[in-house]
Each structure stands twice: as structure tokens, then as C-alpha cells.
C-alpha atoms as one frame of an Amber mdcrd trajectory, in Angstrom:
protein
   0.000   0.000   0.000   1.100   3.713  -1.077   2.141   6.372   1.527  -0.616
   8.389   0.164  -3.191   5.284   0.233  -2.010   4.709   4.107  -2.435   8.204
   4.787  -6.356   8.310   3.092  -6.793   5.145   4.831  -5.589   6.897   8.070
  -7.438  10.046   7.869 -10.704   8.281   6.853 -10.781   6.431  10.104  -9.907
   9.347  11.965 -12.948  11.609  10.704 -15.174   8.151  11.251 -14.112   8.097
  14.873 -14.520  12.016  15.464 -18.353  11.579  14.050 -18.805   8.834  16.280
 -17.542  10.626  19.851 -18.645  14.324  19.038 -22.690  15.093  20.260 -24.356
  16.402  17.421 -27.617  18.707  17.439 -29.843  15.981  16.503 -28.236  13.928
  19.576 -28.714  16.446  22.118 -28.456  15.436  26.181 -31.184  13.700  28.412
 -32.014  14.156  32.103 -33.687  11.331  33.257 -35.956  12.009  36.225 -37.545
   8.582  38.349 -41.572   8.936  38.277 -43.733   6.923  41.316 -47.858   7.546
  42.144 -50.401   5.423  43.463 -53.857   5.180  43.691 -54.296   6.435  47.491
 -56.258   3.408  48.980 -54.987   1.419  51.515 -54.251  -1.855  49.533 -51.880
   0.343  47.081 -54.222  -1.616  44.682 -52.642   0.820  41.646 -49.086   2.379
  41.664 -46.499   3.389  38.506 -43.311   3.823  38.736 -40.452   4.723  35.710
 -38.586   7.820  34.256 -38.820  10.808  32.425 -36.620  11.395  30.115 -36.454
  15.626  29.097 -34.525  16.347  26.340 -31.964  19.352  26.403 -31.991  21.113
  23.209 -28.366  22.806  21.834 -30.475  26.560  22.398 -32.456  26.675  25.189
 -32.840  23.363  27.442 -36.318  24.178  28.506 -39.092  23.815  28.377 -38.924
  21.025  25.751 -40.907  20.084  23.234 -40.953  16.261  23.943 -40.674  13.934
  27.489 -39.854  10.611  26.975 -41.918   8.017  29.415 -40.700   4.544  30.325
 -42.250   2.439  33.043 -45.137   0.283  34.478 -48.158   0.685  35.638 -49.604
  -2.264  38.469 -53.343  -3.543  39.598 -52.942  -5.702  42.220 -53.722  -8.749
  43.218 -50.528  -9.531  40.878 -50.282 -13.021  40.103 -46.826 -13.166  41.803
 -48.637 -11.630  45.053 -47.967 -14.104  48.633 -51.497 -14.949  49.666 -54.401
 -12.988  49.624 -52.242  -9.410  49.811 -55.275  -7.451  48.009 -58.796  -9.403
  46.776 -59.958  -8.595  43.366 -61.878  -6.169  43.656 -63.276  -5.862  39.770
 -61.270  -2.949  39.132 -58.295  -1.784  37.072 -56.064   0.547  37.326 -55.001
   3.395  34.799 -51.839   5.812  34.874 -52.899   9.186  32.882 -49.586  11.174
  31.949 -50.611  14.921  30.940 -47.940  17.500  30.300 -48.775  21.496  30.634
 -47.000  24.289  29.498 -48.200  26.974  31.887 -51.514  26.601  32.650 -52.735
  24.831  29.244 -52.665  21.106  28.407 -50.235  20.060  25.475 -50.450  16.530
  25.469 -52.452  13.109  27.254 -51.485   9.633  27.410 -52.757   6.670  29.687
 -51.974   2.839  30.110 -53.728   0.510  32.054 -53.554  -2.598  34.166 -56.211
  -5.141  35.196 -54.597  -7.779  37.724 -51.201  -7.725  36.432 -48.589  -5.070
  35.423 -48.020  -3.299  31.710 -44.714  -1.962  30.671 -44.720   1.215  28.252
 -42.330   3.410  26.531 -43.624   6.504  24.290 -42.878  10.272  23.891 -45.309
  12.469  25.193 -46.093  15.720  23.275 -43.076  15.214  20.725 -44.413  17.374
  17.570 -47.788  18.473  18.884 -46.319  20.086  21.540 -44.214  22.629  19.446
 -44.256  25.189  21.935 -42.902  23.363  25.026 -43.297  21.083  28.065 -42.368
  22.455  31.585 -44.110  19.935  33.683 -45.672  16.226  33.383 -48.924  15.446
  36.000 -48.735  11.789  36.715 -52.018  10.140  38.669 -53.268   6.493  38.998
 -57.139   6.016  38.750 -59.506   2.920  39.530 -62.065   1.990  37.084 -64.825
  -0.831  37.573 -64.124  -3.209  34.872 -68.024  -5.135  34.651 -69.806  -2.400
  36.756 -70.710   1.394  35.996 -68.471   3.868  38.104 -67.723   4.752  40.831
 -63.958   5.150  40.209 -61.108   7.150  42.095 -57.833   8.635  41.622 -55.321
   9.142  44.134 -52.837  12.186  44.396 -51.571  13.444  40.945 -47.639  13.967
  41.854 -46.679  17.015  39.619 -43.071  16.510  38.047 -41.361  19.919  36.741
 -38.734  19.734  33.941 -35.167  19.912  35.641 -33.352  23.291  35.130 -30.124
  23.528  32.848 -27.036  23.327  35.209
């Protein structure tokens, strides 16, 4: 092989290797934040738990236009439960996700569980929230699954999007 080759060769690899370590707009950083609620009641019948993952943009970090969510949402009795923990009590359980910027809505999402747990993953808001997300509202609710309502929610946790260091 040439000088010249070797040194094409060289160079080539060298420009690969810089594209693969240096952050580029499109790969801009994440702060993960852990997520937990529950539905209030003294059996813990529904509960979530996972992360939020906010996106820092290359101008300004916040508020962003898309929150990752990863997690699980629970209605107990689970089949890996000891005993008789919590009866069934002919409800499931439903994790709502709604993300504000300022006082107005941008975006809704909800999973649920029915005696057993769900894993999810999505992006909440992502293009039709152009204008921005500064906080996510997380709450579990209970929802007859044969019977009409009545259904209940316990305390919606309010999660802010974490400030630029």
C-alpha cells in the first residue's frame, strides 16, 4: 500500500471516529428524572413507577418540546402476590400522563392494568407540543371493569422539567 493510500486510509478512520464521539444537534443530552404515584387506597391496589426522560436542546434546554416516558403501571392482586395481599376487587387501574406548558394542556397519554402489570415506553407531546413542556402530572385512577363507576384517583404527583445546570 502507497504512503498516500495509508495516509487516506488513516485520515478516513480518523474523521469516522470524530463523528462517532462528538454530540451532534440531533443527539442532544437527556435528564432522566424517576416517576412513582399510586392510587391512594390502603391496599396500594394501583401504583407506577419509571422515568422521564427531558430532552436538552443545543439553544435553550427548557421547556422542551418532547418527554420521553418509560415504566409500568400495576393492579394488584398480581399473580406473583404471597397470599391474599389485596382481593380482586373488579377494578383496574389506569396511569394518565398529561404534560402542561403553563396553565394549558399540550399533550395526554394513559396505560392501564387489570390484575397484572403493563410496561410502556412513548414520547409524550413530541411534535404536537411545538411550543414546550415544563411539567408532566402523573395520577393512577380505579375503574370498575363489569360495573358502571364509581372510580377514584389518588394524588396526581406534579413533576417539573429539571433546570439547565
Amino acid at each position: 500500500m502507497s504512503k498516500l493510500m495509508s495516509r487516506a486510509v488513516a485520515l478516513a478512520a480518523a474523521a469516522t471516529g470524530a463523528a462517532l464521539v462528538l454530540p451532534s444537534a440531533a443527539h442532544a443530552a437527556v435528564i432522566s428524572q424517576a416517576f412513582a404515584a399510586d392510587s391512594g387506597d390502603s391496599c396500594r391496589y394501583g401504583s407506577t413507577s419509571g422515568t422521564l426522560s427531558w430532552p436538552q436542546g443545543p439553544v435553550s434546554p427548557f421547556p422542551t418540546p418532547g418527554v420521553g416516558v418509560s415504566g409500568k403501571v400495576a393492579d394488584r392482586p398480581l399473580p406473583i402476590d404471597p397470599g391474599m395481599i389485596c382481593r380482586d376487587d373488579g377494578y383496574a387501574s389506569t396511569v394518565s400522563f398529561v404534560a402542561y406548558l403553563g396553565t394549558t394542556e399540550v399533550a395526554r397519554q394513559s396505560r392501564t392494568a387489570d390484575n397484572g402489570t403493563l410496561t410502556f415506553s412513548f414520547v409524550l407531546g413530541g411534535t404536537a407540543a411545538e411550543k414546550g413542556i415544563d411539567r408532566v402530572v402523573v395520577q393512577v385512577c380505579r375503574n370498575p371493569v363489569v360495573t358502571l363507576p364509581p372510580s377514584y384517583c389518588g394524588r396526581p404527583v406534579t413533576y417539573l422539567a429539571p433546570t439547565a445546570a
